[in-house]
DOVO-739790 format. One line per 2 residues: for each residue x, y, z of C-alpha. Coordinates in pm, whole numbers. Layout:
<atoms>
X,Y,Z; ...
</atoms>
This chain:
<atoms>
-1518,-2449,1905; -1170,-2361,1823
-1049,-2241,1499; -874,-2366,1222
-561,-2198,1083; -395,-2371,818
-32,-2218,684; 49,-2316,315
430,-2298,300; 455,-2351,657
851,-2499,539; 892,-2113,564
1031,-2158,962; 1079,-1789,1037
729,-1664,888; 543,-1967,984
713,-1981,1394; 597,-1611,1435
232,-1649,1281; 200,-1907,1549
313,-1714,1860; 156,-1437,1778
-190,-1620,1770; -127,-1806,2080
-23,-1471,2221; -400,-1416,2225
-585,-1598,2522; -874,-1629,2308
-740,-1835,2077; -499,-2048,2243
-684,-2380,2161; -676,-2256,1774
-631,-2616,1526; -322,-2507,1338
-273,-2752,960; 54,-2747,836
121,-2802,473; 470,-2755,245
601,-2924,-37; 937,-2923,112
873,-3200,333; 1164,-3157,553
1150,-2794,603; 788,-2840,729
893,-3128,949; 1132,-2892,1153
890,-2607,1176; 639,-2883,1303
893,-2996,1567; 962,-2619,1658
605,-2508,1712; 494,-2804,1868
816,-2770,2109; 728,-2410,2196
334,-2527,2239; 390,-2856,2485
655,-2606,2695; 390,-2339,2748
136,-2604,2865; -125,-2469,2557
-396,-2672,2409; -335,-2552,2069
-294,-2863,1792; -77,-2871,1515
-124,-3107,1270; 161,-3163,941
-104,-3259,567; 69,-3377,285
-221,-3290,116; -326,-2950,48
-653,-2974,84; -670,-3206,370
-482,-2898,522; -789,-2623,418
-1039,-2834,502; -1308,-2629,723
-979,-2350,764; -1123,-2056,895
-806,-1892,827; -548,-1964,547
-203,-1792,536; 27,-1833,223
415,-1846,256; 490,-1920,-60
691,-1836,-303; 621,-1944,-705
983,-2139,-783; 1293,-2269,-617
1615,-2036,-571; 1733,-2178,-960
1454,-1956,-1086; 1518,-1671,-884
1879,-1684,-1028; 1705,-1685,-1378
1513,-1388,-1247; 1833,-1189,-1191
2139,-1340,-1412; 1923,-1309,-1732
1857,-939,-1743; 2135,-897,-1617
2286,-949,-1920; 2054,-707,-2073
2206,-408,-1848; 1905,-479,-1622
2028,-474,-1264; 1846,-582,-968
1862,-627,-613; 1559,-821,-471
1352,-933,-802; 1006,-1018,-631
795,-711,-692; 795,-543,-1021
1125,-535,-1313; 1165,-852,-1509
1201,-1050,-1183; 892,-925,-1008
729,-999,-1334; 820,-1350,-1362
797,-1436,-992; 456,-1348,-1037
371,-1586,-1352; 486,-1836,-1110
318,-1746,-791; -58,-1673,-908
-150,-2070,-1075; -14,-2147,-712
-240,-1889,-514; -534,-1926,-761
-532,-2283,-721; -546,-2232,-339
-824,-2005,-345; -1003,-2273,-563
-947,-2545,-290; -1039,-2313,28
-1411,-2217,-217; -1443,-2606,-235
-1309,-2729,118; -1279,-2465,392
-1553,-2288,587; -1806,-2084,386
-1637,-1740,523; -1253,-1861,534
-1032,-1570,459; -691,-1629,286
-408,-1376,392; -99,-1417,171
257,-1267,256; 385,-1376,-85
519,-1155,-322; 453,-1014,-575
231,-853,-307; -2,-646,-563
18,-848,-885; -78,-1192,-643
-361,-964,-448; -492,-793,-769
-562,-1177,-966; -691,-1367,-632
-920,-1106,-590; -1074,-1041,-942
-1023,-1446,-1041; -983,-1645,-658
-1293,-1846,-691; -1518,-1573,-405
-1242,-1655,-201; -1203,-1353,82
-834,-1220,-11; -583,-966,143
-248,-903,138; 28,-833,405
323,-668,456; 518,-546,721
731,-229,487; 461,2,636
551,-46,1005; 946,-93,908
913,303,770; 708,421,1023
952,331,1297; 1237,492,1089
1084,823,1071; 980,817,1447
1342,719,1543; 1482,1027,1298
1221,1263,1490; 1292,1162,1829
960,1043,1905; 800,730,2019
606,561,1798; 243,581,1992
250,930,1953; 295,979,1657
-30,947,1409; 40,854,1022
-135,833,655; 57,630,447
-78,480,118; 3,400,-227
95,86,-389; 293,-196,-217
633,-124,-192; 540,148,-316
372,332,-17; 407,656,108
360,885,408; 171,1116,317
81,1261,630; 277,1238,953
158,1442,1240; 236,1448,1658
13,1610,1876; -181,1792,1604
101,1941,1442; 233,1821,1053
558,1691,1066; 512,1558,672
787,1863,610; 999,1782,837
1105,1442,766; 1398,1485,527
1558,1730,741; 1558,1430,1035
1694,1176,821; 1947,1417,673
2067,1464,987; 2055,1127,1081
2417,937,981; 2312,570,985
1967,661,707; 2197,871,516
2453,562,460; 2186,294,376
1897,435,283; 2076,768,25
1825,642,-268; 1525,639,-64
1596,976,77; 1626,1128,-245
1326,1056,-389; 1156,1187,-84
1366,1469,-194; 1247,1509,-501
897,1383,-451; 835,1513,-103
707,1194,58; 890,888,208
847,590,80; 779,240,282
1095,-5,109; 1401,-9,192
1659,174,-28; 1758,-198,-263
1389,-265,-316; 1258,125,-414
1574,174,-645; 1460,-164,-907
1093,-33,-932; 1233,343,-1051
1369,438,-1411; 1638,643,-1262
1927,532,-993; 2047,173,-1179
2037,263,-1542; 2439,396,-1530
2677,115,-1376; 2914,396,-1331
2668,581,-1111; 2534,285,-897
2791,291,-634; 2690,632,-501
2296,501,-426; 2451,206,-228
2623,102,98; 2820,-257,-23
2834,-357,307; 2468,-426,341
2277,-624,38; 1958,-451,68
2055,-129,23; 2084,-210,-322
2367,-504,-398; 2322,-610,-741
2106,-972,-711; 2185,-869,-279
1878,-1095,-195; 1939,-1364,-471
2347,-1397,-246; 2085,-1383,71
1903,-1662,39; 2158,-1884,-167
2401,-1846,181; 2090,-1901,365
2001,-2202,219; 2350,-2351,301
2347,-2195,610; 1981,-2378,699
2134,-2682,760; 2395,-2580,1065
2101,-2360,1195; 1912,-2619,1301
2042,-2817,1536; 2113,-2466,1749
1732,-2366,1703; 1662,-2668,1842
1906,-2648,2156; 1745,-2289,2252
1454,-2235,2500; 1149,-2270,2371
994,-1970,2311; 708,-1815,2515
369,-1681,2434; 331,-1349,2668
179,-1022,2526; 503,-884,2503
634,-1150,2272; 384,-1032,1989
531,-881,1659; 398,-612,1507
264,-854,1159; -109,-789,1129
-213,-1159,1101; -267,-1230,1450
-424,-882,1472; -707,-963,1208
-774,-1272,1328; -887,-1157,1648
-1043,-848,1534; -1269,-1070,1354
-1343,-1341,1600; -1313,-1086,1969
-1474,-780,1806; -1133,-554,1947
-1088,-363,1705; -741,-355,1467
-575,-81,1238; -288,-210,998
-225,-157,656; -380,-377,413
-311,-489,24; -671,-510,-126
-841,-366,-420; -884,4,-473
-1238,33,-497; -1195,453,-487
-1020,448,-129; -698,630,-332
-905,825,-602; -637,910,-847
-576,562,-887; -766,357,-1151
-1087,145,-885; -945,-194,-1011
-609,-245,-884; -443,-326,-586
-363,-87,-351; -195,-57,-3
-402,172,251; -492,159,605
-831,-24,724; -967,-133,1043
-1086,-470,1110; -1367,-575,1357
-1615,-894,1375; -1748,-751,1037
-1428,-796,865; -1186,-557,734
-1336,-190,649; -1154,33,418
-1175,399,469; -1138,644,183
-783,848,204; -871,1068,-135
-611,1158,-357; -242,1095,-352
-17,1405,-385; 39,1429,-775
438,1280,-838; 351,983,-601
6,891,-784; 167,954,-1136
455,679,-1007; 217,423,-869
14,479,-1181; 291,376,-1396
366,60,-1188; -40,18,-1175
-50,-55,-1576; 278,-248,-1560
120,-493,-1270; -244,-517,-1475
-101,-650,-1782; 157,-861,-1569
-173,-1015,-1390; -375,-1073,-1681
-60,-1255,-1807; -14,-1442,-1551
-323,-1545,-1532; -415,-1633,-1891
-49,-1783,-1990; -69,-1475,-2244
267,-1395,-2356; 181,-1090,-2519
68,-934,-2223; 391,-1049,-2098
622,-911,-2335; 430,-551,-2272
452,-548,-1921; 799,-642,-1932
806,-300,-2215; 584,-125,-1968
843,-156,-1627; 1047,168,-1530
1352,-6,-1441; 1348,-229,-1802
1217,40,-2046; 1520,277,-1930
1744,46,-2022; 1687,-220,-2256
1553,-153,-2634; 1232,-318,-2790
1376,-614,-2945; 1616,-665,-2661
1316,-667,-2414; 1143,-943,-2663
1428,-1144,-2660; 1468,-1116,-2305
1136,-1239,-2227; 1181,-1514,-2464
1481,-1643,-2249; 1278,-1597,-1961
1040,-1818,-2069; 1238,-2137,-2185
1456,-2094,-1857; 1162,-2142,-1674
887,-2321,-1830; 842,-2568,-1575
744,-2335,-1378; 453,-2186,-1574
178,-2441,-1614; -67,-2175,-1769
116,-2082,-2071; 77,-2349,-2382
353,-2551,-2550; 376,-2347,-2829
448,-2060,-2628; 802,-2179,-2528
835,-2367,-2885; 788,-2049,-3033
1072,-1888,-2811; 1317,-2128,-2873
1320,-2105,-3224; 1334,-1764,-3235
1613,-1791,-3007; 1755,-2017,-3214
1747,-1819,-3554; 1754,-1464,-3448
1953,-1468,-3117; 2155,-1100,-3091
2384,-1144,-2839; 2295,-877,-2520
2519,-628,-2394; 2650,-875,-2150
2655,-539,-1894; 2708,-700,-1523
2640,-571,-1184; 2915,-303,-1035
2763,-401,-697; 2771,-765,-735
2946,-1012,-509; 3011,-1358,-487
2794,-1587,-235; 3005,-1708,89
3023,-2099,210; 2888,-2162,569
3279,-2201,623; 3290,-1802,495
3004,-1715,696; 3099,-1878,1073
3457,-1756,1028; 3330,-1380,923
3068,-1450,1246; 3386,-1605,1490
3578,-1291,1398; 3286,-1007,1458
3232,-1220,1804; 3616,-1167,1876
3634,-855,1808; 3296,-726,2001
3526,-932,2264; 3868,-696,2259
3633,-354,2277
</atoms>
């Protein structure tokens, strides 16, 4: 029989094209039942029209079916993969004008600082309420993998409240880092043999080694010397400075979950390249996806002139997905790095929360080994963010602002910035901007913030992002693309 994969927030075209591929790369599975479901109707009609394209070209039995229903879609799923995100763009802008105003500055917003925070109390009643569908609809052993972010704080409540539901999380930061230290060394990537664990996006390699010899040491001396990591990743390179281990994010996401690179305006500038958003552009990914979205609609008509695309080994990406899947249901065994719960794999990290190690997967599942300790300054920086994330999850779970209001007190970036009441305050705004968003807190949770609002409003220091720039038309973007394509032209 062939298996059932179903993709909630299969409107997510890039994530949800590539998921497919690299299944049907597989000849195992080619005949796998693929549900789509989104609530962005038309988004999910043009990945439909994509896949099903690139399936009827390559002459594969695989079925893909489009539910409007979400748990017509999980119904006996063997697999489940989650795409989405808690929110529309207008809450992401909440998520990154608000504490703004509070001196706050951030680039990406979807892992920890007041906009990880709140993407979360938005993205676990989603996931949660997934988890209980798949318990109540899909096969007896289904097993959900979510890419949605916040990666720990989404892993850490499906896991402790998801129904039973089988739970891991993926990301691809791991890999990313990996291939930057092997291009800085010189060496190709399946020689070289790496630890790396920690906290997502909050990773490190802690132990990178070719042909039996340590190369952990000799890692900032590469990227030193390397001038394209010194220009966009400068933050990232000096906390493996100062810590002695490289983290997995890229220089914009690692500065916002750190007390100590976006605290001075006046200093910013000399973490970041401005010619590339994620290297730290204040709200860089919030511009992203806002150009993006206007973008989307030019895009597809081309997307849909191209070849369709092909399902040889070689096409494969390196997201582990595809990779568990058929660990599980060939018995070839797969290594990756996996978000799941600690249960003592990193020891100096409290057993409850959600950490990012490697495992192995086979038909038995996916098996955690134990790495042991972290080396101290990385543990006692995860361990912060560990606490943070907790109360974050139980808040998000629970609808307990209280919780809330600490974990916002709690965050690096926030706590070396704002004060106490501005923090409170903060959070209240939070909250009213995006109530309708947050199903699990009561009424007289936002009542309460509005009238304090209301009759104790303190204006904020109104600080705004040095690195901040303004978000290009598609008329912006083609002419900025017509004259890079000219140019490339006259070289």
């Amino acid at each position: 029989m062939p298996i059932k994969v179903a993709i909630i927030g299969a409107g997510s075209v890039g994530f949800t094209r590539r998921i497919v591929r690299d299944v049907l790369c597989v000849p195992e599975l080619q005949d796998t039942e693929f549900a789509f479901m989104d609530i962005n109707e038309k988004s999910v009609a043009i990945t439909h029209q994509l896949c099903t394209r690139d399936v009827a070209a390559a002459g594969l039995p695989a079925t893909i079916t489009v539910y409007e229903d979400r748990r017509d879609a999980l119904r006996d799923a063997d697999y489940v993969f989650s795409f989405i995100r808690g929110g529309d763009l207008t809450a992401l802008e909440h998520d990154v004008d608000i504490p703004l105003k509070y001196g706050i500055d951030q680039c990406v917003a979807d892992t920890l600082a007041p906009g990880g925070i709140m993407y979360g109390q938005r993205a676990v009643p989603i996931l949660l309420g997934i988890c209980k569908d798949i318990s109540e609809v899909a096969s007896p052993n289904c097993l959900m993998m979510s890419y949605s972010n916040p990666m720990a704080i989404n892993t850490w409540a499906c896991n402790k409240y998801g129904y039973g539901v089988r739970f891991v999380g993926l990301c691809h930061g791991v890999e990313h880092g990996f291939g930057q230290i092997c291009r800085a060394l010189g060496l190709p990537q399946e020689e070289v043999n790496y630890i790396c664990a920690g906290i997502n996006h909050q990773t490190w390699f802690i132990r990178v080694e070719h042909k039996g010899e340590d190369l952990t040491g000799k890692i900032l001396e590469a990227f030193e010397n390397d001038e394209d990591m010194m220009l966009n990743e400068r933050l990232r390179i000096d906390v493996l400075r100062r810590l002695g281990y490289y983290s997995t994010e890229s220089n914009g996401h690692l500065s916002e979950y750190l007390q100590w690179y976006r605290k001075r305006p006046e200093e910013m500038e000399q973490w970041i390249n401005p010619d590339v958003w994620s290297t730290g552009e204040t709200g860089g990914y919030l511009r992203a996806m806002l150009e993006r979205a206007d973008w989307y609609e030019e895009e597809v008509p081309r997307w849909l002139e191209e070849e369709p695309w092909s399902f040889g080994p070689e096409h494969r990406t390196a997201e582990h997905g595809s990779g568990i899947i058929e660990a599980i249901e060939t018995g070839r065994i797969y290594r990756g790095h996996f978000n799941v719960i600690n249960n003592g794999a990193i020891s100096n990290l409290p057993a409850d929360c959600c950490v990012e190690v490697p495992g192995f997967v086979d038909r038995n599942g996916i098996n955690i080994p134990r790495v042991g300790e972290l080396p101290m300054g990385c543990a006692a920086v995860c361990s912060q963010t560990s606490f943070c994330q907790r109360l974050a999850m139980e808040a998000a779970v629970h609808g307990d602002d209280q919780w809330l209001r600490q974990a916002m007190m709690l965050d690096p970036l926030t706590g070396a910035v704002a004060t106490p009441p501005e923090i409170w305050q903060m959070t209240d705004e939070l909250l009213v901007a995006e109530e309708q968003w947050l199903p699990q807190y009561d009424k007289s949770v936002f009542e309460a913030a509005r009238k304090r609002l209301a009759e104790q409003y303190v204006e904020p220091p109104g600080i705004r992002g040095p690195g901040r720039k303004p978000v290009r038309t598609p008329e912006e973007l083609r002419k900025e693309q017509e004259d890079a394509t000219k140019h490339v032209g006259e070289e």
